[in-house]
C-alpha positions in Angstrom: 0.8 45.4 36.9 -1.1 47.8 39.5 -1.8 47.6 42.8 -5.6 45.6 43.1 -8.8 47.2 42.7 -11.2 45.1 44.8 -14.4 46.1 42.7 -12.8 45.8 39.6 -11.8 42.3 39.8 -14.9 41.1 41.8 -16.7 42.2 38.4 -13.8 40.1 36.3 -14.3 37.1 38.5 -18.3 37.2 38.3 -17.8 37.4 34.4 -16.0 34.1 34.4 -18.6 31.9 37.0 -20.4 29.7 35.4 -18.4 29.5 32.5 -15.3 26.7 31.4 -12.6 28.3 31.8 -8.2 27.9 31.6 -6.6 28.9 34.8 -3.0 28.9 35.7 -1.6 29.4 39.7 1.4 28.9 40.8 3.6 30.1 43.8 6.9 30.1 45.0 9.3 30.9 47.7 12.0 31.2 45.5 14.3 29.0 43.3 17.4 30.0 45.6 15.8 30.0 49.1 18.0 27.1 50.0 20.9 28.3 48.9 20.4 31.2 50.3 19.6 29.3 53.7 19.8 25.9 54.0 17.5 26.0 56.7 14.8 26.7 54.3 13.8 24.6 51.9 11.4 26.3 48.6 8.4 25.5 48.3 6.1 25.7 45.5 3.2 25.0 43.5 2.0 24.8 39.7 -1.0 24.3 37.5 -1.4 25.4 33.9 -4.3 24.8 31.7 -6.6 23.3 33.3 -10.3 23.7 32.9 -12.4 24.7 35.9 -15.7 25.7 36.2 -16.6 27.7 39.3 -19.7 28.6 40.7 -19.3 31.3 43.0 -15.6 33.6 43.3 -15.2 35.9 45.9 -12.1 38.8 46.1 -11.3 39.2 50.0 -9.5 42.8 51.9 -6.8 40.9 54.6 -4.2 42.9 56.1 -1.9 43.8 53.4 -3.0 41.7 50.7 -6.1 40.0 49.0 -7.3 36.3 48.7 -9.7 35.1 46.0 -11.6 31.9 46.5 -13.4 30.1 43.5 -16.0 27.5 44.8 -15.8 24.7 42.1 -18.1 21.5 42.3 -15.9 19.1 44.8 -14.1 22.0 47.3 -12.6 25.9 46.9 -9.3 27.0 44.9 -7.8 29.4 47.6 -5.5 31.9 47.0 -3.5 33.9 49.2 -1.4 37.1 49.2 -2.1 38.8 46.0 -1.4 42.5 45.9 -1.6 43.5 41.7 -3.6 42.9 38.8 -3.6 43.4 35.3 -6.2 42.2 32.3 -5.2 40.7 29.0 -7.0 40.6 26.0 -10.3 41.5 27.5 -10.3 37.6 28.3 -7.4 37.3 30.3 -7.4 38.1 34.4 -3.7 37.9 35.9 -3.2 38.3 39.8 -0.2 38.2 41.6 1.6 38.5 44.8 4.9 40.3 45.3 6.5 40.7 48.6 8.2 43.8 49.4 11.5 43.5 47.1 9.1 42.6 44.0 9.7 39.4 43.9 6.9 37.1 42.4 5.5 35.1 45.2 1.9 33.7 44.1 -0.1 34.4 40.7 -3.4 33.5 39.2 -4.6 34.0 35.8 -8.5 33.0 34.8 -9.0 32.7 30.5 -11.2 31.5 28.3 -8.6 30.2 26.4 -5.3 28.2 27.2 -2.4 29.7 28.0 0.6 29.7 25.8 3.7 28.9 27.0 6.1 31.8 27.6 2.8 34.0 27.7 
């Protein structure tokens, strides 16, 4: 992955509005936060394969890291903390978030088809 390229993905996200499409987020603290500290507990979230349609997606400059909103017919998909990119396939947008050890922290990946386990 490399680090994001604001204009870049903004043209990737606009090229999948309007459209059906597969998309895949998840985040994470971290497996072993807890064992790490038990006076945190992990969090995490996960959605794979769904089909969304969005009409308007937006790529957003914070401090240190991006978000990217995607306006879909009943409320936003929000996501938080993304520092890399990559493409796929032509067809295949994967952003993720990795704090300052590399560790995965957030990802979200936009298709036009499903995504295959272990992909």
């Amino acid at each position: 992955m490399r680090p994001i390229e604001k204009e870049k993905i903004q043209e990737k996200i606009d090229s999948f509005a309007k459209k059906e499409v597969f998309i895949h987020m998840e985040t994470s603290t971290g497996s072993y936060i807890g064992v790490q500290n038990p006076d945190n507990i992990p969090a995490c979230a996960y959605i794979r394969n769904e089909i969304i349609q969005f009409t308007e997606g937006k790529i957003v400059e914070n401090e240190a890291w991006y978000s990217v909103g995607l306006k879909i017919k009943n409320g936003w998909i929000y996501v938080e903390g993304l520092t890399d990119w990559e493409m796929y396939d032509k067809d295949t947008l994967l952003l993720g978030g990795h704090d300052t050890e590399g560790n995965l922290k957030i990802g979200l990946q936009l298709s036009h088809r499903p995504f295959v386990c272990g992909e």
